[in-house]
C-alpha positions in Angstrom: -5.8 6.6 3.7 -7.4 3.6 1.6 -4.9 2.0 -0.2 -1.0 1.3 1.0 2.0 2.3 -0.7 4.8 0.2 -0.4 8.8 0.4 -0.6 10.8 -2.7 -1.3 14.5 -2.8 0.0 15.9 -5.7 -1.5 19.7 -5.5 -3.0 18.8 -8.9 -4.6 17.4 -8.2 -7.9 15.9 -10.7 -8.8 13.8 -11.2 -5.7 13.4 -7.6 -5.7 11.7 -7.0 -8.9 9.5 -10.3 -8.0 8.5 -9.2 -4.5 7.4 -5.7 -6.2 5.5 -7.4 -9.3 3.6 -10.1 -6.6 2.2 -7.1 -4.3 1.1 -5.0 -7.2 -1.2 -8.1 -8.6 -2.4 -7.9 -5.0 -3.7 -4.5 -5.3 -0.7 -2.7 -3.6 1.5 0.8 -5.1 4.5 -0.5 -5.2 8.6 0.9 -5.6 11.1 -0.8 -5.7 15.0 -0.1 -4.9 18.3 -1.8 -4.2 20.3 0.2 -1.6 19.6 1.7 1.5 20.9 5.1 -0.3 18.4 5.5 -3.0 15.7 4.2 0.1 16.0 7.3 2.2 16.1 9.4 -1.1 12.5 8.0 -1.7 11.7 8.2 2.2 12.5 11.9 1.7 9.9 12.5 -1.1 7.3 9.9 -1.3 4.7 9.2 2.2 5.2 5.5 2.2 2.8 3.3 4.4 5.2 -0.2 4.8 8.6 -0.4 4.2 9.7 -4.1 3.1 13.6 -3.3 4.0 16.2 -6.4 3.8 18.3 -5.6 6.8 21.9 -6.5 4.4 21.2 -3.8 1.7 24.1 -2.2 0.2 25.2 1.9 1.0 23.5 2.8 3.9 23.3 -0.4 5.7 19.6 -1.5 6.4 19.8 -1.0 10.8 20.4 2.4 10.1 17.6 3.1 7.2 15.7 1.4 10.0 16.6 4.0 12.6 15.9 6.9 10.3 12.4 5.6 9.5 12.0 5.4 13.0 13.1 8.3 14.0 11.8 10.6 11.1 8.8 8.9 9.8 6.8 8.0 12.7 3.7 6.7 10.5 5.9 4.5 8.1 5.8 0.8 9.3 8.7 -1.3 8.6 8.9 -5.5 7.8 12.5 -6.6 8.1 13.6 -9.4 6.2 16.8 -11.0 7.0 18.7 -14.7 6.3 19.5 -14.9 9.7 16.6 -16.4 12.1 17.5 -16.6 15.8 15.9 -15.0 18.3 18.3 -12.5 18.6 18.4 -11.2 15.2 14.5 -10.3 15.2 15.2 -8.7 18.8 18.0 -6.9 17.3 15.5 -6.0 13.9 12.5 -5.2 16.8 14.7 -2.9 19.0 16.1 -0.6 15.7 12.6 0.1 15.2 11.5 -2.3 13.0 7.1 -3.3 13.5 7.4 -6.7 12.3 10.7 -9.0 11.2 10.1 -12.0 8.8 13.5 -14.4 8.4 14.4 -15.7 4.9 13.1 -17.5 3.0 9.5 -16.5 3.4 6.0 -18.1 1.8 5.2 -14.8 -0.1 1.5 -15.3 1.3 3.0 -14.7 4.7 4.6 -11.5 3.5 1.6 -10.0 2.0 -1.0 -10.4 4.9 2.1 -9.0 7.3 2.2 -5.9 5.3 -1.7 -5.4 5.0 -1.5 -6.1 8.6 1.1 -2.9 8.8 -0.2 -0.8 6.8 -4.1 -1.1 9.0 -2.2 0.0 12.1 -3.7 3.0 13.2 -0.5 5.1 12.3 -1.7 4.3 8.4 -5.4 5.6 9.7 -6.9 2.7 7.9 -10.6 2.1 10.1 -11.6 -1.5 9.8 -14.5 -1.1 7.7 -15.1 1.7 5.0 -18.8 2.3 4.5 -20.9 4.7 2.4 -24.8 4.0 2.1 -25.5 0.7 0.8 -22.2 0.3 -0.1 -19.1 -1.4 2.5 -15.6 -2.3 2.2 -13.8 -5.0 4.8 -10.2 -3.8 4.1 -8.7 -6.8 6.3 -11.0 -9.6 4.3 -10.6 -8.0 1.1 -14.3 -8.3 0.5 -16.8 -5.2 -0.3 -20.3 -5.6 -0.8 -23.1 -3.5 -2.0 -26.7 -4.0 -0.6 -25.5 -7.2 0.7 -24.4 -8.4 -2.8 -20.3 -9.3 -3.0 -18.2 -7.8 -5.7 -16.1 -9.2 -8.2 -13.4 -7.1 -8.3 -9.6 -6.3 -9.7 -7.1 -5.8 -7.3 -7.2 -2.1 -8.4 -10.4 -1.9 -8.6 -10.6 -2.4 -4.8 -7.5 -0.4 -3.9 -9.5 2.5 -5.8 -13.2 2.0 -3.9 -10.7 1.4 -0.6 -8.9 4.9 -1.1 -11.8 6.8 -2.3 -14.2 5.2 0.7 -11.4 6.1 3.1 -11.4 9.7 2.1 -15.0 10.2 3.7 -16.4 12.3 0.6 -13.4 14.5 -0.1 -12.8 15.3 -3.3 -9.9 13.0 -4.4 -8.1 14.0 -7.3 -6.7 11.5 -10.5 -3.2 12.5 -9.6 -3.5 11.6 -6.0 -4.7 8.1 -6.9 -1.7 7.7 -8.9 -0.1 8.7 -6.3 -1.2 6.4 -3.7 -2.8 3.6 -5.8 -0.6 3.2 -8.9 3.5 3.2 -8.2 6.7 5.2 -9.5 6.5 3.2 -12.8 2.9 4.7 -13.6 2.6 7.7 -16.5 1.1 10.5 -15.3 -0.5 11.0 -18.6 -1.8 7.5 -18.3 -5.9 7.4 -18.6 -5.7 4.2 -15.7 -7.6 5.8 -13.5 -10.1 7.0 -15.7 -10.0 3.8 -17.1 -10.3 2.1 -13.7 -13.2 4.4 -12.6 -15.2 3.5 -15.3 -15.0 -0.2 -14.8 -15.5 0.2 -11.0 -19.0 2.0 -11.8 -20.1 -0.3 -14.0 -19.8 -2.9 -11.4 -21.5 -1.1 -8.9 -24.3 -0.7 -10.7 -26.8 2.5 -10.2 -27.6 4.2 -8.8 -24.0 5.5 -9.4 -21.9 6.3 -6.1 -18.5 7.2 -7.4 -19.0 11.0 -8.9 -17.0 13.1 -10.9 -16.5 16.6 -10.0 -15.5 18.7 -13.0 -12.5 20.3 -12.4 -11.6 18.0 -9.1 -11.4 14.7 -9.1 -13.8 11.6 -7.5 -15.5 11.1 -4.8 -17.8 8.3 -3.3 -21.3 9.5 -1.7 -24.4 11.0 -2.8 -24.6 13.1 -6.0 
């Protein structure tokens, strides 16, 4: 899988809603929720790479929406954010089954390279560099090049190429890009991925690489 899906646990609204708007401009799908009840109702439907989980949510307390992730969805990564610091709270955080524990208050820059770090482990099955003939993707430098020339592109732009690159020529489909790439919020009627597609081949340049199969989907590779 190319591109990471993200849930945000936050009972705080407002930094909620801002946490979920900041990683979608960085390329990220992204839902958002505000209790640890409507979390594992998510959990239970969506395949969610990171979970962002504040560990003083509401209903189901965040330590035990931790231990269920753990225990149930082995692949799912989990950042803990908490207002309390000490040693001892991120031990605490780290032996519920959290991967990674960041104390409040965070530098948001800091939050977004520890969940692209998650969401690479090899439980996410993210390789460290997505490659198809001329063309490469670096998903831990954010760069992707082809024939040695750097592209200029959208945050979803990339997390398309990344997802597409990652699915080793399989036929990927415009709903599972949704899916994965886009977030809860997105219409499934929307033309965005069309819409994405297009612009994505035009900066690639020909010959193209990202094909459409008629009836199918994408796919990156040769004709």
């Amino acid at each position: 899988m190319g591109a990471v899906r993200v849930l945000v646990v936050e009972d705080f609204e407002i930094l909620a809603r801002t946490l979920g708007t900041g990683l979608r401009r960085e390329g990220l799908a992204v839902d958002v929720v505000l209790n640890g009840n409507t979390a594992l109702e998510r959990l239970a439907v969506t395949d969610y790479d990171v979970v962002v989980l504040d560990r003083d949510v509401p209903g189901v307390h965040g330590d035990e929406v931790c231990r269920r992730i753990a225990a149930s969805y082995p692949a799912c990564r989990v950042l803990m954010l908490t207002a309390a610091g000490t040693v001892r709270d991120r031990i605490d955080g780290l032996d519920l089954g959290a991967d990674d524990y960041l104390p409040k208050p965070f530098d948001f820059a800091e939050l977004v390279a520890r969940v692209r770090a998650l969401g690479r482990r090899p439980g996410a099955g993210v390789p460290p560099l997505l490659s198809a003939g001329d063309l490469s993707l670096d998903p831990s430098r954010r760069v992707a090049a082809r024939d040695g020339r750097r592209l200029d592109l959208s945050p979803k732009e990339f997390a398309v190429l990344e997802y597409l690159l990652a699915a080793s020529g399989r036929v990927v489909s415009a709903e599972e890009l949704l899916e994965h790439v886009w977030d809860e919020a997105a219409d499934p009627f929307t033309t965005a991925v069309k819409t994405t597609i297009k612009r994505l081949r035009t900066k690639l340049g020909e010959p193209s690489v990202v094909h459409t199969v008629r009836g199918g989907g994408y796919r990156v590779g040769e004709p």
